[in-house]
LOLOZA-268452 format. One record per atom (N, C-alpha, C, O, CB): x negated, y negated, z negated. Coordinates in steps of 0.001 Angstrom, whole numbers, plus 500000, padded with zeros to 6 digits. Glycine has a CB too. Layout:
residues N
XYZ ...
***
This chain:
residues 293
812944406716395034 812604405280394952 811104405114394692 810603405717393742 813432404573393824 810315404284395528 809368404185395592 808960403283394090 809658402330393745 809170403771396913 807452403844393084 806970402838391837 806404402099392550 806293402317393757 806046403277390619 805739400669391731 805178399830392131 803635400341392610 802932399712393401 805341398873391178 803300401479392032 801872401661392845 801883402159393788 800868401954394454 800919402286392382 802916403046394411 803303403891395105 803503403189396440 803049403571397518 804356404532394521 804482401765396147 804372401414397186 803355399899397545 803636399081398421 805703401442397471 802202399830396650 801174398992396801 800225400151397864 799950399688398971 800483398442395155 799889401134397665 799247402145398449 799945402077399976 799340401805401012 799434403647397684 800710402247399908 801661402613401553 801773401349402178 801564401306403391 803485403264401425 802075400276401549 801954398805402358 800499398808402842 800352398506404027 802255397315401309 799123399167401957 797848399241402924 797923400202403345 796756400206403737 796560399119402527 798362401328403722 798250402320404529 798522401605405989 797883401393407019 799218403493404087 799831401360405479 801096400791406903 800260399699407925 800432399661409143 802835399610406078 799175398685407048 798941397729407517 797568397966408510 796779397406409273 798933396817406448 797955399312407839 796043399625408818 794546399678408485 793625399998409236 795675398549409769 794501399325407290 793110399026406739 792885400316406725 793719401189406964 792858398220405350 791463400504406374 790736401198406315 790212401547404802 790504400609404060 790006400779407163 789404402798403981 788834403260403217 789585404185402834 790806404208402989 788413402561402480 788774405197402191 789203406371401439 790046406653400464 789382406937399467 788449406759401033 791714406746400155 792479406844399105 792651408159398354 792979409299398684 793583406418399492 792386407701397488 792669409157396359 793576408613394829 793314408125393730 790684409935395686 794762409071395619 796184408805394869 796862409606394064 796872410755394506 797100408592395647 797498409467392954 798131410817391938 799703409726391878 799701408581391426 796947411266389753 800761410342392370 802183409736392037 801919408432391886 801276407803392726 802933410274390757 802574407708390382 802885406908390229 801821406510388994 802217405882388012 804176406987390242 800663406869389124 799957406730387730 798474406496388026 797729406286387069 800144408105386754 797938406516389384 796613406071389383 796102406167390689 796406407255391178 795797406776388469 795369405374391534 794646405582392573 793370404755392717 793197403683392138 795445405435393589 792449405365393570 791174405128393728 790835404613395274 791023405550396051 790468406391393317 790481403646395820 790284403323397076 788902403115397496 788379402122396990 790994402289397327 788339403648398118 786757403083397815 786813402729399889 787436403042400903 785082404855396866 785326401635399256 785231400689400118 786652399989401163 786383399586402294 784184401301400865 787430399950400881 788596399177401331 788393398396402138 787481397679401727 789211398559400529 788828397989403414 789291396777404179 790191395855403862 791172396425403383 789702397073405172 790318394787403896 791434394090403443 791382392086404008 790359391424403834 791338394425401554 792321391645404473 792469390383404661 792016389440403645 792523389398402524 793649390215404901 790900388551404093 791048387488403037 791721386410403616 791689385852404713 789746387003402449 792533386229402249 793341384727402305 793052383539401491 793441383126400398 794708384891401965 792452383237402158 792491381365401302 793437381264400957 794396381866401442 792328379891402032 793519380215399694 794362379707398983 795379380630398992 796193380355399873 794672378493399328 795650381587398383 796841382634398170 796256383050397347 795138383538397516 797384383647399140 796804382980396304 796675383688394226 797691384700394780 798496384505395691 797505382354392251 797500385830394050 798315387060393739 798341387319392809 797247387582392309 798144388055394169 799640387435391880 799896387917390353 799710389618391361 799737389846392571 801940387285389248 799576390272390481 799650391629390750 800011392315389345 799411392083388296 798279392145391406 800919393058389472 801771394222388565 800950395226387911 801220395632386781 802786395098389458 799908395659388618 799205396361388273 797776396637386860 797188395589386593 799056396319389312 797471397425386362 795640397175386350 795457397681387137 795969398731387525 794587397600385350 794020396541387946 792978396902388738 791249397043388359 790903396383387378 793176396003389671 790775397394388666 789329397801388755 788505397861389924 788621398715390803 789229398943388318 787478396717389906 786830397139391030 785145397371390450 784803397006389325 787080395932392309 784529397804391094 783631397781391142 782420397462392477 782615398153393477 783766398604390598 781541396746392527 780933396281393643 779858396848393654 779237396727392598 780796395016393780 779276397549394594 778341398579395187 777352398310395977 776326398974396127 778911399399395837 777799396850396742 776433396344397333 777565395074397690 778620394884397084 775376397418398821 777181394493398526 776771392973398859 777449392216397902 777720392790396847 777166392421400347 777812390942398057 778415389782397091 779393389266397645 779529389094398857 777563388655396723 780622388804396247 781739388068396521 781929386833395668 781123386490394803 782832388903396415 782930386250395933 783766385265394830 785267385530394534 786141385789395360 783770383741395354 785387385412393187 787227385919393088 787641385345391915 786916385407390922 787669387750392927 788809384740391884 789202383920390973 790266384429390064 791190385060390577 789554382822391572 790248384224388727 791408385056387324 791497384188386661 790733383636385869 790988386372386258 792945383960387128 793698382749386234 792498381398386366 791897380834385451 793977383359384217 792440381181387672 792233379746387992 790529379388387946 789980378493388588 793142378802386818 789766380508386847 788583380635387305 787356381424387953 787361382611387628 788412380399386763 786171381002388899 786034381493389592 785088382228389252 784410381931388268 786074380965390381 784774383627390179 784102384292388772 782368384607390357 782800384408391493 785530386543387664 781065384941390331 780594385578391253 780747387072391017 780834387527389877 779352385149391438 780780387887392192 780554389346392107 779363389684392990 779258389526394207 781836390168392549 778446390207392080 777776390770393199 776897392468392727 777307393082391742 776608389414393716 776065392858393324 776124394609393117 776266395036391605 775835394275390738 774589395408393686 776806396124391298 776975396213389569 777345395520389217 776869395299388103 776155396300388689 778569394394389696 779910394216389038 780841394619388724 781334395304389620 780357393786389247 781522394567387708 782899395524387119 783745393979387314 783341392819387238 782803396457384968 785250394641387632 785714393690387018 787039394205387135 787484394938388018 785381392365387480 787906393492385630 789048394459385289 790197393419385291 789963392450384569 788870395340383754 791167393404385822 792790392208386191 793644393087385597 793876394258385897 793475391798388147 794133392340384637 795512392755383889 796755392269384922 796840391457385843 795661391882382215 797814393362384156 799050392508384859 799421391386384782 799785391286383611 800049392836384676 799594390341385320 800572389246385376 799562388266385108 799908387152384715 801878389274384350 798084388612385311 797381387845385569 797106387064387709 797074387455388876 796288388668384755 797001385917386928 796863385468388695 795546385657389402 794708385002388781 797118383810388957 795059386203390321 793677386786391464 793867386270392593 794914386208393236 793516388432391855 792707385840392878 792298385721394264 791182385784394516 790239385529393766 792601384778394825 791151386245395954 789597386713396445 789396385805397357 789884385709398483 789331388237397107 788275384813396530 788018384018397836 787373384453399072 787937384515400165 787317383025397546 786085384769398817 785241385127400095 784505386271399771 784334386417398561 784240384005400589 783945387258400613 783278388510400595 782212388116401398 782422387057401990 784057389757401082 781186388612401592 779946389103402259 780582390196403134 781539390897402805 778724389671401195 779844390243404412 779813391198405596 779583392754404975 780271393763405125 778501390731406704 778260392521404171 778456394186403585 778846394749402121 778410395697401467 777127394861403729 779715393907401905 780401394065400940 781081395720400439 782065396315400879 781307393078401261 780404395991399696 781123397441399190 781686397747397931 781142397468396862 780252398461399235 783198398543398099 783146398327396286 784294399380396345 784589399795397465 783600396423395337 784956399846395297 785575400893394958 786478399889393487 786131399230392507 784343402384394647 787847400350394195 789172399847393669 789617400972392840 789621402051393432 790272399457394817 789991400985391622 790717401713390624 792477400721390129 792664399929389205 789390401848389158 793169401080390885 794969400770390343 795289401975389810 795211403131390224 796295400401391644 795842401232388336 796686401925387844 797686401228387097 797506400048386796 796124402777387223 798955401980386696 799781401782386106 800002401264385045 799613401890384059 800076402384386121 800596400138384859 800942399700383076 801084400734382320 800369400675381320 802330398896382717 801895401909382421 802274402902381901 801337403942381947 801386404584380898 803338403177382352 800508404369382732 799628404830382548 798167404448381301 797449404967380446 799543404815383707 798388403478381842 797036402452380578 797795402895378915 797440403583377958 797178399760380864 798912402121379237 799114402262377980 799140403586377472 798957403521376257 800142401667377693 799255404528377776 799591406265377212 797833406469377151 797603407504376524 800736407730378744 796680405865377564 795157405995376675 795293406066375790 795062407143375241 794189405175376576 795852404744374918 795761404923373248 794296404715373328 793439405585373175 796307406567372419 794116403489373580 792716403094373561 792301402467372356 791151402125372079 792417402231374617 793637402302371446 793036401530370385 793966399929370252 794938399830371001 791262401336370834 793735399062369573 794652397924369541 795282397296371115 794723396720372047 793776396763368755 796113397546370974 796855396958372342 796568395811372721 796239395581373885 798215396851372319 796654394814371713 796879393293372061 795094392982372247 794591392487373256 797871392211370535 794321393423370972 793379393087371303 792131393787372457 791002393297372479 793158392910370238 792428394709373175 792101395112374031 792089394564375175 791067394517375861 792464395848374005 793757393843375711 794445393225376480 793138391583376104 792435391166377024 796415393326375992 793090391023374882 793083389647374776 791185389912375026 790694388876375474 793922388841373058 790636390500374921 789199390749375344 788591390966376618 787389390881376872 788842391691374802 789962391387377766 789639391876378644 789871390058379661 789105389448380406 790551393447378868 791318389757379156 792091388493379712 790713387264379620 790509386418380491 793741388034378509 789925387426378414 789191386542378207 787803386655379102 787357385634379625 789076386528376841 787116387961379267 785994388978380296 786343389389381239 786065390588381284 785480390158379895 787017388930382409 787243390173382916 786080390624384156 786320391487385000 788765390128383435 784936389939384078 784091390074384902 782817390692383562 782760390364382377 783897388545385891 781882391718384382 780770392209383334 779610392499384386 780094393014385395 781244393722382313 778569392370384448 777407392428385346 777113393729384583 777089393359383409 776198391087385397 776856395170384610 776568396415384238 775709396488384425 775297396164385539 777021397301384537 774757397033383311 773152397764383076 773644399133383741 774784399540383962 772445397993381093 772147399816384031 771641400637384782 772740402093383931 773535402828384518 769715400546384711 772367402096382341 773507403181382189 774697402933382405 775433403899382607 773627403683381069 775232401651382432 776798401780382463 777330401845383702 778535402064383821 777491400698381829 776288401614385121 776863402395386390 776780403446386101 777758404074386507 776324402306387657 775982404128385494 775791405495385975 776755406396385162 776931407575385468 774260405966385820 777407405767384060 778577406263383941 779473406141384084 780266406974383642 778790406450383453 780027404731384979 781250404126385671 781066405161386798 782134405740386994 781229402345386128 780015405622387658 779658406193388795 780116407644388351 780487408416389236 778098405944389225 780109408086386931 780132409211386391 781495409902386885 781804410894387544 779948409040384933 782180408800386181 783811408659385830 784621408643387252 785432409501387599 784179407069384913 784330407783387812 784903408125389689 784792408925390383 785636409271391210 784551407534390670 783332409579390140 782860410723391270 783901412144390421 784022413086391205 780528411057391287 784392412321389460 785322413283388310 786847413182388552 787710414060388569 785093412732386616 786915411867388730 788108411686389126 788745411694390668 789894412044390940 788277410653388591 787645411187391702 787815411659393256 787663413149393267 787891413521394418 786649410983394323 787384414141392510 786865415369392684 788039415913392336 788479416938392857 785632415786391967 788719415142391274 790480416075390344 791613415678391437 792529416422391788 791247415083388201 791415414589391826 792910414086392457 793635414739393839 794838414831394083 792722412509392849 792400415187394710 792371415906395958 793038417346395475 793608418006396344 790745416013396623 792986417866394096 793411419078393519 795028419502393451 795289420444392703 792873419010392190 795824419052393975 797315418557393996 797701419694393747 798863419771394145 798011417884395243 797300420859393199 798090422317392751 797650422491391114 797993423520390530 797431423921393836 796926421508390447 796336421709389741 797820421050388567 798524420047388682 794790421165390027 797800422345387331 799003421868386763 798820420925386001 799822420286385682 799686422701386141 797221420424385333 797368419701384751 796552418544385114 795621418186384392 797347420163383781 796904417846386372 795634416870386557 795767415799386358 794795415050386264 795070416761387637 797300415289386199 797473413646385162 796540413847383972 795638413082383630 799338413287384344 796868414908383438 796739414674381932 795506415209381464 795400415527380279 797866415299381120 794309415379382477 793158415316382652 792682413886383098 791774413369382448 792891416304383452 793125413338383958 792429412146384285 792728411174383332 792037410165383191 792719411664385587 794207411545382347 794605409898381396 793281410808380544 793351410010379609 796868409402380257 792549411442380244 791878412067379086 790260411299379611 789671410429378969 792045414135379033 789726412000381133 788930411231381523 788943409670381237 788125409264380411 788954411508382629 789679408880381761 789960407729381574 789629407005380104 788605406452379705 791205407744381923 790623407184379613 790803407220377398 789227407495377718 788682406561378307 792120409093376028 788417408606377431 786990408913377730 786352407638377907 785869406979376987 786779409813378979 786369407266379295 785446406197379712 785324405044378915 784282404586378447 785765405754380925 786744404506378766 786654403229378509 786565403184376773 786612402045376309 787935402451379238 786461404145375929 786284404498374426 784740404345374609 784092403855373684 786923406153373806 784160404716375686 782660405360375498 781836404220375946 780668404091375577 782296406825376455 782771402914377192 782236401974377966 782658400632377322 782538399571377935 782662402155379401 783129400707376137 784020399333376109 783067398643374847 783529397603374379 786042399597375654 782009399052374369 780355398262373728 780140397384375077 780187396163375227 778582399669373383 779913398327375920 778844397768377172 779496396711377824 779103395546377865 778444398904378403 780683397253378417 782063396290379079 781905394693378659 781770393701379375 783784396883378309 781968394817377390 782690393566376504 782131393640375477 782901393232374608 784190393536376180 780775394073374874 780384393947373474 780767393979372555 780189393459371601 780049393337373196 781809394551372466 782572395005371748 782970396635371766 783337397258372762 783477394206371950 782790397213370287 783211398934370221 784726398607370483 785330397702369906 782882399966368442 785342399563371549 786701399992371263 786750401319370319 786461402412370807 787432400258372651 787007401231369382 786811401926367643 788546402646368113 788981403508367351 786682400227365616 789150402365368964 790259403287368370 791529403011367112 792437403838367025 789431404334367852 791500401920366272 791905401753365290 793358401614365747 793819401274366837 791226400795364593 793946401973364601 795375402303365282 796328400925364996 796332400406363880 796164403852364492 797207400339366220 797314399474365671 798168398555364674 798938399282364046 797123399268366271 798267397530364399 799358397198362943 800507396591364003 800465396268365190 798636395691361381 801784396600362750 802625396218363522 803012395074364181 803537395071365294 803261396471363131 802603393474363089 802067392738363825 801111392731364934 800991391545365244 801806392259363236 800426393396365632 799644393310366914 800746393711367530 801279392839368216 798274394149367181 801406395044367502 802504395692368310 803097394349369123 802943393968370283 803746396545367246 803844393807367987 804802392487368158 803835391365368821 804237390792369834 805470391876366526 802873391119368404 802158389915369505 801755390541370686 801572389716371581 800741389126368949 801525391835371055 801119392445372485 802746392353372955 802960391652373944 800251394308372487 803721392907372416 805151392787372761 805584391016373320 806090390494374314 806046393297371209 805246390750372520 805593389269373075 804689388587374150 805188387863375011 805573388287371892 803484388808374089 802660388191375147 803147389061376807 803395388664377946 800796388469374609 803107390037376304 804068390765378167 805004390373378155 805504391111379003 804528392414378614 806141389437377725 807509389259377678 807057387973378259 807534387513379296 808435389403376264 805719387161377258 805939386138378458 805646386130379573 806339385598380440 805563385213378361 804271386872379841 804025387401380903 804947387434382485 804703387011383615 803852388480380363 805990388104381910 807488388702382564 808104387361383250 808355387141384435 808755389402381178 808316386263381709 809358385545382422 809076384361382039 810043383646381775 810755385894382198 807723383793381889 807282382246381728 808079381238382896 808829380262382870 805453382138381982 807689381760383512 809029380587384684 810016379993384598 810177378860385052 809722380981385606 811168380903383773 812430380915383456 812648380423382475 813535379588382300 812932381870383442 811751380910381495 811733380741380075 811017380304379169 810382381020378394 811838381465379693 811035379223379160 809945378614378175 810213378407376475 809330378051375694 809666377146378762 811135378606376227 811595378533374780 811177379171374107 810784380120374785 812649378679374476 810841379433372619 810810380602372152 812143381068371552 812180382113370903 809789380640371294 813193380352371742 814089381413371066 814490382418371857 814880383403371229 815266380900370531 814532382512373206 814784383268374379 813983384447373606 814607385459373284 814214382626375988 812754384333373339 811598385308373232 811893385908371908 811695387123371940 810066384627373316 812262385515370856 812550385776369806 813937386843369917 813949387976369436 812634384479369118 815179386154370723 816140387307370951 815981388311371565 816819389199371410 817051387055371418 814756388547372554 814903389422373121 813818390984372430 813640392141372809 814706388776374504 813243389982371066 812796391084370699 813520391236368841 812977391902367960 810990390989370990 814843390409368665 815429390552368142 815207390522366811 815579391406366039 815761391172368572 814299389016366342 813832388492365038 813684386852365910 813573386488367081 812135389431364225 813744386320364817 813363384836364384 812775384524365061 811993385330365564 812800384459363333 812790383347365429 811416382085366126 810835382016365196 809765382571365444 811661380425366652 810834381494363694 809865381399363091 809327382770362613 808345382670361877 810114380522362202 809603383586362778 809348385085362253 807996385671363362 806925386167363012 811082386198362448 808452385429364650 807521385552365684 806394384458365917 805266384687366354 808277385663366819 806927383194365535 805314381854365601 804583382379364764 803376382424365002 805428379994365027 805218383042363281 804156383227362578 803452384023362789 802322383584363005 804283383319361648 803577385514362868 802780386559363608 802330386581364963 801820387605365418 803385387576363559 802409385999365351 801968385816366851 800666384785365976 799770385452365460 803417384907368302 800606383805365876 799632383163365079 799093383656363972 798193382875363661 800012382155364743 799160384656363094 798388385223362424 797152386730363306 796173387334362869 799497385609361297 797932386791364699 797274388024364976 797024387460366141 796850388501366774 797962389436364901 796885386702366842 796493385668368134 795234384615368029 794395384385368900 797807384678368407 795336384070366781 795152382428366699 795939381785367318 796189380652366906 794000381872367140 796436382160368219 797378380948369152 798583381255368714 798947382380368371 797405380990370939 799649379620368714 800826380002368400 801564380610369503 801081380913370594 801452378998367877 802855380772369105 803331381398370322 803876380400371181 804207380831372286 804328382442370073 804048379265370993 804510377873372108 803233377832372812 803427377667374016 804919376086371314 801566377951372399 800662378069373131 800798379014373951 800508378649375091 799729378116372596 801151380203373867 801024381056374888 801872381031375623 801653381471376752 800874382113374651 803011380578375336 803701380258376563 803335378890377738 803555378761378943 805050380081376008 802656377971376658 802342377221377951 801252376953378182 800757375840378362 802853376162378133 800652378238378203 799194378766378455 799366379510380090 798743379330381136 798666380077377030 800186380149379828 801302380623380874 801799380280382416 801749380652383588 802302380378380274 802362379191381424 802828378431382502 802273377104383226 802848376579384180 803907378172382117 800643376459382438 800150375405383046 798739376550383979 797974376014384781 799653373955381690 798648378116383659 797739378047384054 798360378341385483 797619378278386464 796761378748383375 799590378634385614 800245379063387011 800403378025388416 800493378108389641 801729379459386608 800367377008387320 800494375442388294 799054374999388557 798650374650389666 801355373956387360 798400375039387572 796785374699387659 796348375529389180 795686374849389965 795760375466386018 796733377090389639 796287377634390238 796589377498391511 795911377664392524 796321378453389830 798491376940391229 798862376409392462 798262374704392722 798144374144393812 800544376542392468 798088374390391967 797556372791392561 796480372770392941 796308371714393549 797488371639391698 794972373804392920 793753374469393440 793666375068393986 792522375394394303 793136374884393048 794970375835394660 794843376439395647 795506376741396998 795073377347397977 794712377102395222 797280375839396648 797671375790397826 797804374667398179 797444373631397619 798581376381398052 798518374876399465 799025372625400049 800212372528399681 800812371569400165 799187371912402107 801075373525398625 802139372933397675 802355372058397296 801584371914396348 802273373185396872 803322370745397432 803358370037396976 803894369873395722 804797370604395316 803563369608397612 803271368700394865 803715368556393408 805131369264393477 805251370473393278 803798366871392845 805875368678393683 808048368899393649 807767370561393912 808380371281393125 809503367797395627 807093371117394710 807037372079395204 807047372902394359 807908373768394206 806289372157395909 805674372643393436 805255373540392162 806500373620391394 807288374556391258 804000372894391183 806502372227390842 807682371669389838 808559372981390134 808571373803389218 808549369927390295 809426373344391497 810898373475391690 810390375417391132 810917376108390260 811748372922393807 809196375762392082 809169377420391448 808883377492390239 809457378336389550 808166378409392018 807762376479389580 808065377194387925 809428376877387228 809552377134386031 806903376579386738 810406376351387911 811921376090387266 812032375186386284 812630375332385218 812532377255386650 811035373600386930 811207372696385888 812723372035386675 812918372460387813 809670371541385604 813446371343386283 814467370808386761 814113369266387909 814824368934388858 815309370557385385 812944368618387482 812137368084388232 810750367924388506 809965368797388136 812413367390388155 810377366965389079 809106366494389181 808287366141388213 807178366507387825 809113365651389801 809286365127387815 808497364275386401 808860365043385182 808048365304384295 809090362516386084 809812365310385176 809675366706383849 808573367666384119 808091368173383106 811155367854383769 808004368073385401 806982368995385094 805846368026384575 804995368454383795 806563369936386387 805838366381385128 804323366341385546 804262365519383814 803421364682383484 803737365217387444 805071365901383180 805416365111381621 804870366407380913 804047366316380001 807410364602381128 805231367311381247 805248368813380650 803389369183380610 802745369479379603 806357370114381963 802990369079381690 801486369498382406 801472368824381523 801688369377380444 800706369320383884 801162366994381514 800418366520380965 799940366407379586 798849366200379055 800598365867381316 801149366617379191 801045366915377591 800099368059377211 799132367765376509 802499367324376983 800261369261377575 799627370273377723 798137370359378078 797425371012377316 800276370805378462 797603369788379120 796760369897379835 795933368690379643 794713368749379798 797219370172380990 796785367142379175 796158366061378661 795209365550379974 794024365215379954 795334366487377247 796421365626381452 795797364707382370 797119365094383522 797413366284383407 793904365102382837 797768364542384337 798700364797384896 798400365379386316 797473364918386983 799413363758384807 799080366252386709 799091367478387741 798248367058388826 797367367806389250 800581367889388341 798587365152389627 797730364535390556 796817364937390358 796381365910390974 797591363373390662 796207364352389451 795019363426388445 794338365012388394 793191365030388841 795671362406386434 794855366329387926 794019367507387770 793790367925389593 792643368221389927 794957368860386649 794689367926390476 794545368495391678 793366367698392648 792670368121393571 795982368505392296 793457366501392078 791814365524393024 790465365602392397 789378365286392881 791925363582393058 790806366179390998 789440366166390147 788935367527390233 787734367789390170 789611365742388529 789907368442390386 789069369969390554 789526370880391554 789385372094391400 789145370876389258 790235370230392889 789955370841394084 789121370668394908 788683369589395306 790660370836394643 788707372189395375 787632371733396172 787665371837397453 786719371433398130 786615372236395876 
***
């Protein structure tokens, strides 16, 4: 049975594009300079972490609804179940793609889960000084050099080491912030636990008691720690969630209102556009004429 990276690789194979893949199972691949379709108005949640890095010309690409520029010595890092889109590229656009695995990331042990995740969700674009290509440049050219090695007994567990490496050594520069490693408390555990749960199933589920059973304590047991190790409560993050999913669809496709409404699984129209508004403090219309462009 094919993993989810496994078969994100083979769908661009299948489709024909072009650039150089350097793939390990189910735990990491490297694509440099890539071909690929741009699509207007089409957001992609993607399953994955991605990494790109831009090498020469300039783009635009949007995370969770805002738009970010890329242009040479850009990093930029998409969590899972965050929403992307690439608006437009330049003709000589060059750049080198790093996917990897939820499961892979997580076995770094990079240090606080949640707040790693909530630094990156908040940055995920970084314009890189002259050393931090040259050790992003470091880190790829080490890792295209291990992966081609396919007899080698230990080359996962060299590259999760490389990896852990980089981003311990890059994550001042990244995000101004030291990733220190600190190990983390159990409240973070439980608010990184819960923020991928909503992640998972904001659509379906907007309650928190749903969220609370499924990690098998209290609603109020979870608002509180989720808000002591967040700032945000946990009803915010859920409909943080779920207005930024509609925000992205009302900016970016010709979905209609009912349309949105029916996939995020409001029961109607005006229950969503009651829901948005409260939330968002201007109703779904009223946001789709004021900030589409």
């Amino acid at each position: 049975m094919e993993t989810t990276l496994e078969k994100t690789i083979n769908n661009y194979i299948d489709a024909g594009h072009t650039g150089k893949v350097y793939s390990v199972e189910d735990e990491m691949s490297i694509i440099v300079n890539p071909s690929f379709d741009i699509l207007p108005n089409h957001p992609y949640k993607s399953p994955l972490v991605a990494a790109v890095y831009c090498r020469g010309g300039h783009g635009r690409g949007r995370v969770n609804a805002k738009t970010y520029n890329i242009e040479q010595g850009g990093f930029f890092i998409v969590l899972p179940g965050q929403i992307t889109e690439m608006v437009d590229i330049s003709a000589d656009f060059d750049a080198v793609y790093v996917l990897m695995s939820e499961h892979f990331t997580e076995s770094l042990s990079i240090g606080n889960t949640f707040n790693m995740r909530h630094i990156v969700a908040e940055q995920p674009y970084t314009l890189l000084d002259e050393r931090a290509r040259q050790a992003l440049e470091g880190y790829l050219a080490m890792c295209m050099n291990l992966i081609p090695i396919e007899q080698h007994p230990h080359r996962v567990e060299i590259l999760r080491l490389l990896t852990r490496a980089f981003f311990l050594g890059m994550g001042y520069f990244l995000h101004e912030q030291p990733a220190n490693g600190a190990a983390p408390t159990r409240q973070m555990d439980l608010t990184s636990e819960f923020v991928r749960l909503v992640e998972n199933n904001y659509r379906e589920h907007r309650d928190l008691a749903f969220y609370a059973a499924q990690m098998n304590r209290t609603s109020k047991y979870i608002s509180t720690v989720v808000k002591e190790s967040s700032g945000k409560s946990a009803m915010e993050w859920i409909e943080k969630y779920v207005t930024l999913d509609a925000i992205t669809q009302l900016t970016s496709t010709e979905r209609t209102i009912k349309e949105i409404a029916y996939d995020l699984n409001f029961p109607s129209q005006s229950f969503f556009g009651k829901y948005f508004t409260r939330v968002v403090g201007i109703s779904p219309a009223a946001y789709r004429e004021k900030h589409r462009s």
